[in-house]
N, C-alpha and C positions, 0 to 999 in steps of 0.2 A: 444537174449531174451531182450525183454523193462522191463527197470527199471523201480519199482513203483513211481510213484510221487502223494504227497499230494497237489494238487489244491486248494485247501480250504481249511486251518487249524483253519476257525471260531473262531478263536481268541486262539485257543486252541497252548502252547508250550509243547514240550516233557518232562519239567518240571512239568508243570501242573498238564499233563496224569499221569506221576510217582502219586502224588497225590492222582488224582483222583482214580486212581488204588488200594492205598492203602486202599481206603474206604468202595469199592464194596467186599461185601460178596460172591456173585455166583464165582465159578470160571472159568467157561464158559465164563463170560462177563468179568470177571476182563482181561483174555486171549485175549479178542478182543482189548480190551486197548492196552494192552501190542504190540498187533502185530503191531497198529496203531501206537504209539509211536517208536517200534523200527524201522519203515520205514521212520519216521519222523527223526529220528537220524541217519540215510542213509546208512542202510543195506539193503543187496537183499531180494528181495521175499522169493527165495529159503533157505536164511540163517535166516530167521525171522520164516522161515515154521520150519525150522529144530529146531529153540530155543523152539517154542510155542506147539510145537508136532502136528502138522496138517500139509494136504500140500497145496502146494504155492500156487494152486487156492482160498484156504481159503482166506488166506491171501489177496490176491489179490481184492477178494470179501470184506472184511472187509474196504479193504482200497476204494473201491468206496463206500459203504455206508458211510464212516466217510466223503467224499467228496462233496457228495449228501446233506447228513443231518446232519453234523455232529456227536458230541457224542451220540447226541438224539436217534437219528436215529440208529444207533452203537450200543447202548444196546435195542432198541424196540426188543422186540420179539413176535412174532404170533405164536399161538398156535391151534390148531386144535378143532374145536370144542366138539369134543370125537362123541361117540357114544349113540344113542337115547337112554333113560331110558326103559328099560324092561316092569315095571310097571308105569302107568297112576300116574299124580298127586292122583286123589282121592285113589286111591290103596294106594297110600305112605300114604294119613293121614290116613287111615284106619291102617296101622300097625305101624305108630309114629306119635299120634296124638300129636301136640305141645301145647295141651292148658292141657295135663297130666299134675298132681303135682307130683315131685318127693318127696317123703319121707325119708327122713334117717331111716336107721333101729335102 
């Protein structure tokens, strides 16, 4: 099996990562840090999968995005654009028109 290697650590040290890590609220992303940093600090794939609870393709994946774009890149996430609305705009201000006053009672 090939060891991960970070090609491009954009300036970023596994100190740093600690850091930045500390900062990030989602714990999803904070996770992705984490796995990048512990491969930067030269653990296997498979033992970085088994710390972060995902498995080593994760991982792996994590680690060429941070390669590619670095951290930037690393925490971007795409989201799906959902599903069409049901109802037509004019439908929606017909039952929440926004130019209503709310009243306190």
């Amino acid at each position: 099996m090939k060891r991960l290697k970070i090609t491009d650590n954009h300036g970023w040290t596994p100190r740093k990562l600690r850091k930045q890590e500390r900062k990030i609220k989602n714990a999803h992303l904070r996770q992705r840090v984490m796995a990048v940093r512990l491969v930067m600090e030269g653990y296997l794939g498979k033992e970085v999968a088994s710390m972060v609870n995902v498995c080593r393709q994760t991982v792996s994946h994590y680690v060429s995005l941070f390669n590619e774009g670095g951290l930037e890149l690393l925490l971007h996430r795409d989201f799906a654009p959902g599903r069409e609305p049901f109802l037509t705009e004019e439908q929606q201000e017909e039952i929440n028109p926004s130019s209503a006053v709310l009243r306190p009672f």
